[in-house]
VEXZAVO-699858 format. One record per residue (C-alpha): y, z, x. Coordinates in steps of 0.25 Angstrom, whole numbers, plus 5000, padded with zeros to 4 digits. Example, Ala and Ser with C-alpha at 12.3 -4.5 7.8 and 13.67 -1.06 7.14 Angstrom:
2
498250315049499650295055
//
This chain:
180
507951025011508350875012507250795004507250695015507250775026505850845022505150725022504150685032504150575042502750505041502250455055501750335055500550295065501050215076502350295079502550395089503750515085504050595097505050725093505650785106506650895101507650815094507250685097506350605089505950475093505050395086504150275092503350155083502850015083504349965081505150055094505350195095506650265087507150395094508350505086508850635092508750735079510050825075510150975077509651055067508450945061507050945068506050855068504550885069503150795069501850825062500850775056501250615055502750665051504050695056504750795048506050845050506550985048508051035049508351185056509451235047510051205032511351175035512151045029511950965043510351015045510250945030510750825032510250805045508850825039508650705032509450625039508650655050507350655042507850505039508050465053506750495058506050425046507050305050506450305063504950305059505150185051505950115060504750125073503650085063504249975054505849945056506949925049507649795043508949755039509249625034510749565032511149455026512349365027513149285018514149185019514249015023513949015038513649145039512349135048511649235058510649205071510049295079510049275095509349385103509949515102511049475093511649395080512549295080513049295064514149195060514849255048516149185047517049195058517349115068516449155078514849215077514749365078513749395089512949525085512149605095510849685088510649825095509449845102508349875093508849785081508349635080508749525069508249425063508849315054508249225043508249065044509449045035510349125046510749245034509849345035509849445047508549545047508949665057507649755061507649885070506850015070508150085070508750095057510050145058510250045069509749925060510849985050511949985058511649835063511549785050512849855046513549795059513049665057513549675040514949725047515049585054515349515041515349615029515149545015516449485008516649534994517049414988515949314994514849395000514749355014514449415026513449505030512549605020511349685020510249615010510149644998511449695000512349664986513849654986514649664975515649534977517049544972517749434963518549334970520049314965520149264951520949124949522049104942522249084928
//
């Protein structure tokens, strides 16, 4: 049986789980998360916890079990505190601002990309312009944003610049050597 799978959800006070068959939606301080569960995996509520159970022991029924096991814990921590991803960006000139629902990032060419923030996702960026902070209840949403908005200007391997997650290291490649 998957290690991760087995484990129960806690509850905590001020969220309100509802299962309806295979649908489990999941409502808190921050929004309300809701996620159709696969064939084969059920999900039951008790006792302050959500546990997950599959129906068979085939190879799909066991990787579904923690995955989804993962998922509705994802969602639980989403609806009562959020998620955060902060990316940083590199380079002379490079700068970020945030107007409304979107973010206008310079980063090198000739004209400003223009980047429009799903709903449910909100930025924010520091004083010096550098540092975007993305929050969401949704984490895989929040991943995918932050991984679209790295994909605008990936780091170069030879300087660095462009756009990272923090705390992000790269390994920088040696530039041509002169000559001799």
């Amino acid at each position: 049986m998957s290690r991760i799978g087995k484990k129960p959800i806690d509850i905590s006070s001020g969220l309100d789980v509802k299962i309806d068959g295979n649908t489990i939606r999941v409502k808190g301080p921050k929004g309300e998360l809701t996620w159709d569960c696969p064939q084969g995996i059920s999900v039951s509520q008790g006792e302050g916890k959500i546990f997950v159970q599959r129906s068979g022991d085939s190879k799909l029924d066991r990787s579904l079990h923690g995955l989804s096991r993962s998922l509705v814990a994802n969602m639980v921590t989403g609806v009562s505190r959020g998620y955060q991803r902060v990316l940083e960006i590199t380079g002379i000139g490079y700068r970020a601002q945030v107007q409304g629902g979107k973010i206008l990032l310079s980063l090198g060419y000739s004209h400003p990309v223009e980047f429009q923030l799903p709903h449910g996702i909100t930025a924010a960026v520091d004083q010096k312009q550098t540092t975007i902070t993305l929050s969401g209840i949704d984490k895989q949403l929040l991943g995918q944003v932050a991984a679209n908005l790295r994909a605008l200007r990936t780091p170069d391997i030879y300087k660095g610049k462009g756009v990272r997650y923090a705390g992000e290291r790269l390994k920088l490649k040696v530039g041509k050597a002169g000559k001799k």
